[in-house]
Structures are given as structure tokens and as C-alpha cells.
N, C-alpha and C positions, 0 to 999 in steps of 0.2 A: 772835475771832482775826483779824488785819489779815490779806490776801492776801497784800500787796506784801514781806513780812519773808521773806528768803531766808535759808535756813541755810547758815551757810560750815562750814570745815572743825571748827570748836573746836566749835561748835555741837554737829557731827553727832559728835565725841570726846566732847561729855560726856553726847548722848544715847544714846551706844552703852554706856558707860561705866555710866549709872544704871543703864540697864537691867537689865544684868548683875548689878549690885548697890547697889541703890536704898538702903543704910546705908550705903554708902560716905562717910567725914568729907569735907567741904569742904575740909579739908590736904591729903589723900590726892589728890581729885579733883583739885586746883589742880597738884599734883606731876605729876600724869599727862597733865597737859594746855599745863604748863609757863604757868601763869600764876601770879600773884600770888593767896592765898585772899581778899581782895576781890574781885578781878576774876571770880575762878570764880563765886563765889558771885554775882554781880551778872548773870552769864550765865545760868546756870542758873535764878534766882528770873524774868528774863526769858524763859525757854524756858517756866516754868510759866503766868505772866499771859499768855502769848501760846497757851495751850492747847495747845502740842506734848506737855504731862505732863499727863497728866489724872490720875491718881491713882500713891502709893505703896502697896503692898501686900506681903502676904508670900502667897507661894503654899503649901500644905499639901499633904502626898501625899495623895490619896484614903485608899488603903488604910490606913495607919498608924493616922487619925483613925476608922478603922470605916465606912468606904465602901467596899462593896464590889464593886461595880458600875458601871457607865461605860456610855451607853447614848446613844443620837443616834435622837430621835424625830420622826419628819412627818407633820405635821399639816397635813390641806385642811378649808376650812372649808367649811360649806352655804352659804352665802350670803357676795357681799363686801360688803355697805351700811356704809359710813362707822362707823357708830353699832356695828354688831356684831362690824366689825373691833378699835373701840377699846376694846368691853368686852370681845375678850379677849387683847386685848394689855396690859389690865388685871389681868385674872384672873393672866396666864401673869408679871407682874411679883410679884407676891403668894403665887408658889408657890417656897417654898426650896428644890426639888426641882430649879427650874431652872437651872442655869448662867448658860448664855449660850441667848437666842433670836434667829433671823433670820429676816426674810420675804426667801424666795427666790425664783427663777422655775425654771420647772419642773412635775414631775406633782406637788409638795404646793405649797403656800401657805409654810410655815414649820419652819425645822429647829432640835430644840430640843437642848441638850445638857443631860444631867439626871443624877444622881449618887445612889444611893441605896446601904442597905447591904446589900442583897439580892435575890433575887428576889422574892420575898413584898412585903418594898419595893415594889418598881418593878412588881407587880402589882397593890397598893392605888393607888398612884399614878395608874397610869392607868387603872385601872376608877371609883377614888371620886373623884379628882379631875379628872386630864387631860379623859377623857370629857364628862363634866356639863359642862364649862367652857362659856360662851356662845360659841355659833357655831360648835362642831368636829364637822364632818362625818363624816371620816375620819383615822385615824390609824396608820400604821406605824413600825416599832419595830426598831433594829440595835442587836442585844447588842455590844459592844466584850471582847474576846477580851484583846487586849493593845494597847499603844500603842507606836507605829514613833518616833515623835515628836511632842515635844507640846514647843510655846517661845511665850513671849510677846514676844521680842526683834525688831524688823524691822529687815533690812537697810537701812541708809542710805546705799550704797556707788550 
């Protein structure tokens, strides 16, 4: 991704736009941004090579699909050496348990969001898996109750 490429106004309309609805037709898109659908679509496939889009996706409700659980875990690890942090940021790539992971700062090392369909789940989880992983020291664990908000969309304004 170049530095110097500034997003102007049409830009940040049709990254506001996908976001919201990433099957939106190139007709539809080009109408809403009041371009020609060559020109949208010439914008947009350059918004993608320029990496502002990194993926389309469909989001799925947890619950629906039989998850029933929502759960944000912190992990410190015993040791930081290079070699032990990348095996298990290895490990923690290879677990489909995991969402999303971050190395943070703070009292843990890395916060994990993790989706299971139970309790039972998310107690195999982290006793057979999480645990043993290489390098995890310690680990704490917030059951998610309900969610306030949850978006994938960022403001471009």
C-alpha cells in the first residue's frame, strides 16, 4: 500500500458504502456516488490493490449458528523469547476457537476473542487446548453476558 494515495471524498462514499453492504452491484454503488459504473468500479478495484479492502466477508450471528458463548480471554505468557512468542502465536492462529487475537500492553501479553457453543466448550478449550499451548503462563477469562455493540464499519468522517 503506497503512503502518499489520499482518500477524497468518493473514496471514503464507497468505503462507507461497501462496508455496510459489501454485495452491493457496481449499478447500485455508481448511483449512490453519482458516477458512471466504469468509473465506480475503477475506484473501488483501486481502493482494493491499494489495500484500504482487505477482505469481503459475510458476518453470521453467533447464536443462530450454535455458538453459544462469547468470551474475551488474557493470556501472559512465561517467558517473551522471540522463538516462544512466535510458537504461540502459531498455535493461537490454528485454534478455530479463536476469533480474533491481540498482543496488548498491560497486566496480560494478549487478548483473545473466542466463540464456543458452551460452557463445557470453552472449558475443553482452555484446559486441553489454550493451556498446553507453548508459552502460556497465565490466563484469565470474561464470560460476555450480552453485547452493547459490536460493528465492523469505521468511521471515515
Amino acid at each position: 500500500m503506497t503512503k502518499d494515495f489520499l482518500l477524497d471524498e468518493i473514496d471514503k462514499q464507497i468505503l462507507a458504502i461497501v462496508q455496510n453492504d459489501a454485495r452491493i452491484s457496481n449499478v447500485a454503488l455508481a448511483e449512490k456516488i453519482h458516477l458512471s459504473p466504469p468509473a465506480a468500479l475503477t475506484r473501488l478495484k483501486r481502493l482494493e490493490t491499494r489495500g484500504y479492502i482487505r477482505q469481503y466477508c459475510a458476518l453470521l450471528d453467533y447464536e443462530r449458528v450454535g455458538f453459544d458463548l462469547l468470551a474475551f480471554v488474557h493470556v501472559t505468557l512465561r517467558m517473551h523469547q522471540p522463538e516462544e512468542v512466535e510458537h504461540f502465536r502459531a498455535a493461537i492462529r490454528e485454534m478455530p476457537q479463536v476469533l480474533e487475537c491481540y498482543f496488548v500492553t498491560g497486566e496480560y501479553d494478549y487478548l483473545l476473542k473466542v466463540v464456543v457453543r458452551n460452557r463445557q466448550d470453552l472449558e475443553r478449550f482452555l484446559v486441553d487446548t489454550l493451556t498446553p499451548a507453548p508459552g502460556v503462563g497465565r490466563i484469565h477469562t470474561n464470560i460476555v453476558f450480552s453485547e452493547v455493540k459490536a460493528t465492523t464499519a469505521l468511521n471515515l468522517e
